[in-house]
MARKOLTOR-185375 format. One line per 5 residues: for each residue x, z, y of C-alpha. Coordinates in steps of 0.5 Angstrom, whole numbers, plus 2048, in hexadecimal, padded with zeros to 3 digits. Each point is the difference from the previous one (the first is absolute). Example, Ala and Ser with C-alpha at 12.3 -4.5 7.8 and 13.67 -1.06 7.14 Angstrom:
<rs>
819:810:7F7  802:7FE:807
</rs>
This chain:
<rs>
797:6CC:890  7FF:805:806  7FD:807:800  7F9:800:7FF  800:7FB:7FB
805:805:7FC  7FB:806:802  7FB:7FC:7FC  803:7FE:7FA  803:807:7FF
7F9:803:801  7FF:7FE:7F9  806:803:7FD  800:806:7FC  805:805:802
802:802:7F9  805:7FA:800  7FE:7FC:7FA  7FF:7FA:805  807:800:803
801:7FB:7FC  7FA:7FC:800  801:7F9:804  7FA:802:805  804:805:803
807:7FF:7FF  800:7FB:808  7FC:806:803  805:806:7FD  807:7FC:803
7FC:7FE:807  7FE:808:800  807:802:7FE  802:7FD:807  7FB:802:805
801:808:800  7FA:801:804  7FC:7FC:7FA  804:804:7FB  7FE:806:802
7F9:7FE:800  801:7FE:7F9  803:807:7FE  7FA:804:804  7FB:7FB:7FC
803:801:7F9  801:808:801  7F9:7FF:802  7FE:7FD:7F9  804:805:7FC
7FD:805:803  7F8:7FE:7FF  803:7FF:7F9  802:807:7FF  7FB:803:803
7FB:7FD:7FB  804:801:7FB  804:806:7FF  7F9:804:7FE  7FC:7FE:7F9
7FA:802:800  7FD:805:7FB  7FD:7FD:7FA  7FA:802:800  7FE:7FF:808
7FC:7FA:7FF  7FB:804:7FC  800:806:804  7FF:7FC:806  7FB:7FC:7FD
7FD:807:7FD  7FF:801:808  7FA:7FB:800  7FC:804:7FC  7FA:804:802
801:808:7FE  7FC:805:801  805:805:801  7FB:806:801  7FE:7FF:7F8
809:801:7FF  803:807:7FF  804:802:806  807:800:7FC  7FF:7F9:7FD
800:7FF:808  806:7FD:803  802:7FF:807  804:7FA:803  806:805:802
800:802:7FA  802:7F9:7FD  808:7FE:800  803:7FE:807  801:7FA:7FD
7F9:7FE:7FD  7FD:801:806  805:7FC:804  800:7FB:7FC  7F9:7FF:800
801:800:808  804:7FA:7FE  7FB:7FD:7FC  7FA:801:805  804:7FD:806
803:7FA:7FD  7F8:7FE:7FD  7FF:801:808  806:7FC:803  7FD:7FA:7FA
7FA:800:802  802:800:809  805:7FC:7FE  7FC:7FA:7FA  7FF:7FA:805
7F7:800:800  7FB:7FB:801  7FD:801:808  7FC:7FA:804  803:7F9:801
805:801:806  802:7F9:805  805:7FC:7FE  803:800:808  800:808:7FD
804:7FE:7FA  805:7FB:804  801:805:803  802:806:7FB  804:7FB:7FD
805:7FF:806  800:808:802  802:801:7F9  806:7FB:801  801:803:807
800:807:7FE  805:7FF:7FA  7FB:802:7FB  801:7F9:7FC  803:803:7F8
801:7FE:7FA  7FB:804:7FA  803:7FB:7FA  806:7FA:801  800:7FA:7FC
800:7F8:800  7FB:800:7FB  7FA:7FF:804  7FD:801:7F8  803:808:801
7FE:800:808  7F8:7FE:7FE  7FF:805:7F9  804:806:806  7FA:7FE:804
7FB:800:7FC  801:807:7FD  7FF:802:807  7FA:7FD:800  803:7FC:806
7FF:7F8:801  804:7FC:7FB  800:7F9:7FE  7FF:7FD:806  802:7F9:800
804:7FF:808  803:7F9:803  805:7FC:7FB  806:801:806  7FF:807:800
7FF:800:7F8  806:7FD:7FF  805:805:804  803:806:7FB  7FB:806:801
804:807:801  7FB:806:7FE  7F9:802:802  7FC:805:802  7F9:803:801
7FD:803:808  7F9:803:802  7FD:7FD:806  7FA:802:802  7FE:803:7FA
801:7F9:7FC  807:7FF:7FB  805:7FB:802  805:7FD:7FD  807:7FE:802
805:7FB:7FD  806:7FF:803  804:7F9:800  808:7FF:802  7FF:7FA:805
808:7FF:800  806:804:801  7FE:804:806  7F8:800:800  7FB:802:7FB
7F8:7FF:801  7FB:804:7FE  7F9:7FE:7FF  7FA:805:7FF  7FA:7FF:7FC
7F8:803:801  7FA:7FE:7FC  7FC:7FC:805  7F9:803:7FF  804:806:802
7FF:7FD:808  7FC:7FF:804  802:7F9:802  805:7FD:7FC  804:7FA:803
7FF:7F9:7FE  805:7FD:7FA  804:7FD:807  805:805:801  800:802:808
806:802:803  802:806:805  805:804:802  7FE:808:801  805:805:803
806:7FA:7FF  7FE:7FE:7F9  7FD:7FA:7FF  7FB:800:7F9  7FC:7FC:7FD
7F9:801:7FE  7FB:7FC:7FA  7FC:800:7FA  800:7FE:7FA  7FC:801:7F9
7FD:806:803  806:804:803  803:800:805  807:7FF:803  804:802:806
808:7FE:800  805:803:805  808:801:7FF  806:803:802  802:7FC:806
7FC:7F9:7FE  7FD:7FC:805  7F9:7FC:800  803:7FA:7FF  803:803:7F9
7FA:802:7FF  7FD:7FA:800  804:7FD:7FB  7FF:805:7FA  7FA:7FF:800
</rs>
């Protein structure tokens, strides 16, 4: 195991410690415990987490501000209203108002954040998302099983590619987690495989119908910026494999 590998899997662990225990973990906490430019990696991304958890936790809402925010739809004719039943919104308590604040900027931030549906893009452009994402150690976890069962329904209810039938050799390998990416406006979904002790592959997945020009189901093999990748097509998705430290000739046998 080296560092990027335990970044990985410790992306997907919840900082409240109930997975200090789960055997998906146990590798990686050891080999951070050893490294302490890691650890302190893995304690600024646990304050983090805890953090954003007691952000959106330390304050319950109202029980009545859904209704009151739904009541703001309607169309009033306020001219017709006798002034005293007015209110203005700075006579509203500090909290209403900033917890609506809240609620309006997270609606936002879901709406700029949902991955959409926009013109199909190059599947060189494709390829080469994928290795700016591996290059630039954006490569996480969102969910972490071995059951390719568990990994597909996770998928799934994000509306990502799922199951997707892949090459028996790399079927055969024991999958680690996956996880969902926007590129180009499209949803692509990423599951990870440990190769062997020192060396994990990753494959990303696109409906095809979602690019221009989708590869054939020969797998074409090149290296971009020192990642070998391999790319192809199969039951209207389509595939690109890379890896952490793996070569073409690898590749070639996983597939």
């Amino acid at each position: 195991m080296d560092n990027e590998q335990a970044k990985l899997i410790l992306s997907a662990y919840r900082s409240s410690g109930e997975d200090m225990s789960d055997p998906f973990f146990i590798e990686a906490l050891e080999y951070t415990r050893r490294d302490p430019a890691l650890e302190r990696w893995f304690e600024d991304q646990c304050k983090f987490d805890r953090a954003v958890h007691l952000a959106l936790t330390s304050e319950s809402p109202p029980p009545h501000l859904r209704e009151s925010l739904l009541l703001g739809k309607k169309v009033v004719n306020f001219e017709e209203r006798n002034h005293q039943s007015r209110q203005s919104w700075w006579q509203f308590p500090a909290s209403w108002v900033a917890l609506a604040a809240a609620a309006i900027f997270l609606v936002g931030l879901a709406v700029l954040l949902a991955p959409t549906r926009s013109s199909p893009m190059t599947a060189e452009s494709f390829v080469q998302q994928t290795v700016q994402v591996k290059n630039s150690g954006q490569i996480s976890l969102g969910r972490m099983a071995r059951d390719t069962q568990v990994l597909n329904a996770w998928l799934a209810a994000r509306n990502a590619p799922n199951d997707f039938t892949i090459p028996k050799p790399l079927e055969a390998l024991t999958s680690l987690g996956c996880q969902t990416f926007s590129m180009g406006g499209n949803t692509v979904s990423l599951v990870c495989f440990t190769l062997d002790q020192d060396h994990i592959v990753h494959l990303f997945v696109i409906d095809s119908d979602r690019l221009k020009n989708p590869p054939g189901n020969s797998p074409d093999f090149q290296t971009k910026d020192g990642i070998a990748t391999a790319t192809w097509s199969s039951g209207g998705r389509t595939f690109v494999l890379l890896g952490s430290h793996v070569d073409e000739e690898t590749l070639r046998r996983l597939i």
